[in-house]
C-alpha positions in Angstrom: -20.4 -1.8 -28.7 -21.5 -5.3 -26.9 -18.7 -7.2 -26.0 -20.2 -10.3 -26.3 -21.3 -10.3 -30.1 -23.7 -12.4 -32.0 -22.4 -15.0 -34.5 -23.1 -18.3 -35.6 -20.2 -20.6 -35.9 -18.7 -23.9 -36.6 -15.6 -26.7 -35.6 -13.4 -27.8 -38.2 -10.2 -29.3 -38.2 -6.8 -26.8 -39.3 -5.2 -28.1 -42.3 -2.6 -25.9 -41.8 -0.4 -24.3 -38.7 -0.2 -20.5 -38.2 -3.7 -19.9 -38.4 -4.4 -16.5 -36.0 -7.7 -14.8 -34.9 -9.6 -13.1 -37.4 -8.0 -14.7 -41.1 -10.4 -15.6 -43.0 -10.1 -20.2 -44.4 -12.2 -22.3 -46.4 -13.7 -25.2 -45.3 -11.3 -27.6 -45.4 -9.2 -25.4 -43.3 -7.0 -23.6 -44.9 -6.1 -20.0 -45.1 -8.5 -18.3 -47.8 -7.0 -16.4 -50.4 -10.5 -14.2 -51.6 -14.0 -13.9 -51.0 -15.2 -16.5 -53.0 -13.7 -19.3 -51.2 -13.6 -17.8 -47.8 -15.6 -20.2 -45.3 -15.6 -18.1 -42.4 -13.3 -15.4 -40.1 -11.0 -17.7 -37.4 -12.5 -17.0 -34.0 -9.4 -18.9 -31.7 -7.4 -16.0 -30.0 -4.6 -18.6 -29.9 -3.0 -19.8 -32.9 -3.5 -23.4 -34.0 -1.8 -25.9 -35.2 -2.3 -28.7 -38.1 -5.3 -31.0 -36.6 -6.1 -28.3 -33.8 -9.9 -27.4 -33.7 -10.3 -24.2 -35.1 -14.0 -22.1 -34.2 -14.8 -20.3 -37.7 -17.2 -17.5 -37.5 -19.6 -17.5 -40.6 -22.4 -15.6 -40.0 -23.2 -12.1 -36.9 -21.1 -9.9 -35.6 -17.1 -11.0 -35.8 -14.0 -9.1 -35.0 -11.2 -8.8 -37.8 -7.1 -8.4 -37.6 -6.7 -5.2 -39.6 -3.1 -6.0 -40.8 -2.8 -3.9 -43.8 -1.5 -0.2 -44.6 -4.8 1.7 -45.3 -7.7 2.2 -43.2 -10.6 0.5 -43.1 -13.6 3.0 -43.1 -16.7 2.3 -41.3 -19.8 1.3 -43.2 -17.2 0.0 -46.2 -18.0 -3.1 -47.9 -15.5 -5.6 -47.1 -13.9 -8.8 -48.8 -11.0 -11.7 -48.2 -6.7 -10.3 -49.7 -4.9 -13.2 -51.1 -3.4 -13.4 -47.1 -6.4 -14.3 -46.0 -7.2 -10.5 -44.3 -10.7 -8.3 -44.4 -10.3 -5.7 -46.7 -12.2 -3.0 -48.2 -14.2 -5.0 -51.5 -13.2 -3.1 -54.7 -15.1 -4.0 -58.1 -14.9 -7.5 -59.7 -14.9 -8.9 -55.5 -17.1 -11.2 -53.5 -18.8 -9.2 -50.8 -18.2 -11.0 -47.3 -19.4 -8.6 -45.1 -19.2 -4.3 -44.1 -17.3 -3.2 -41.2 -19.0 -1.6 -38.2 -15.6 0.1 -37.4 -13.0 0.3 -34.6 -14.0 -2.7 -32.1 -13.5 -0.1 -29.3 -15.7 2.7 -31.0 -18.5 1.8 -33.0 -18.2 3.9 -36.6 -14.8 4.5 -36.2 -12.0 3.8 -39.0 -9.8 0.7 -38.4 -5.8 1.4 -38.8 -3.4 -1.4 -39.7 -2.7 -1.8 -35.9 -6.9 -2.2 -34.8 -9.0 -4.5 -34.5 -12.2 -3.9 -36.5 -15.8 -5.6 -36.2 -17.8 -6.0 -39.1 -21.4 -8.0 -39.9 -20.3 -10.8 -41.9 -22.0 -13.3 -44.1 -20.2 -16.3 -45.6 -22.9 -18.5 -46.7 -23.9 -16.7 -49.6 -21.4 -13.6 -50.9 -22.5 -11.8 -53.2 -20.2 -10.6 -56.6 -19.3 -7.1 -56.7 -20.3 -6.0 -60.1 -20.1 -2.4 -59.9 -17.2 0.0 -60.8 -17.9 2.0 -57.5 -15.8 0.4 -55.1 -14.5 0.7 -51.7 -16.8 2.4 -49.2 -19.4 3.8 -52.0 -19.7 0.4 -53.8 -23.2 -0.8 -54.3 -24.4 -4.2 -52.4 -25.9 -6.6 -54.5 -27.4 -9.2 -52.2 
């Protein structure tokens, strides 16, 4: 997998301290609590402060914290947890991307300990209408 991946992103100011690599805020800066509000994946590998600049990740290629329990499969549709992580989009969930896998190995689950890479698209994420879920939900977008 290319180290260097392809995304577009965008400056905006933290509202909020704490803020790590790969959480997912809204515009105005603050830590994203679901799908539908989520602006973009935080790209800093440093975490920021209020006021800091923080790079936000909203469209390509971006790497994700995986700090939950279960696994993240590869190819799984993915969505925003009330902490502001990438999980795996379940019915009745905005769509914000599908995970690639493992950031070392292309296709490859992503424990709670990994780092996963996913293609990601904030701009326009679609609902999650159907009672599928998880890795064999249908993408409506």
């Amino acid at each position: 997998m290319n180290a260097d991946r392809q995304y577009m992103a965008t400056v905006i100011k933290a509202a909020q301290a704490g803020l790590v690599f790969g959480c997912a805020v809204t515009n105005g800066g603050s830590l994203a609590i679901n799908g539908k509000q989520a602006y973009g994946l935080v790209v800093n590998r440093d975490p920021v402060n209020s006021g800091d600049a923080l790079t936000v990740g909203y469209f390509g290629e971006l790497a994700f914290a995986n700090t939950q329990l279960d696994v993240t499969s590869a190819r799984a549709l993915l969505t925003i947890n009330a902490s502001g992580r990438v999980i795996i989009a379940d019915s009745g969930m905005y769509v914000v991307g599908r995970s690639l896998g493992h950031a070392g190995a292309q296709n490859a689950n992503v424990n709670s300990a990994a780092v996963g890479v996913g293609l990601f698209n904030f701009v326009t994420p679609p609902y999650q209408p159907s009672s599928l879920g998880g890795a064999g939900a249908t993408y409506y977008g």
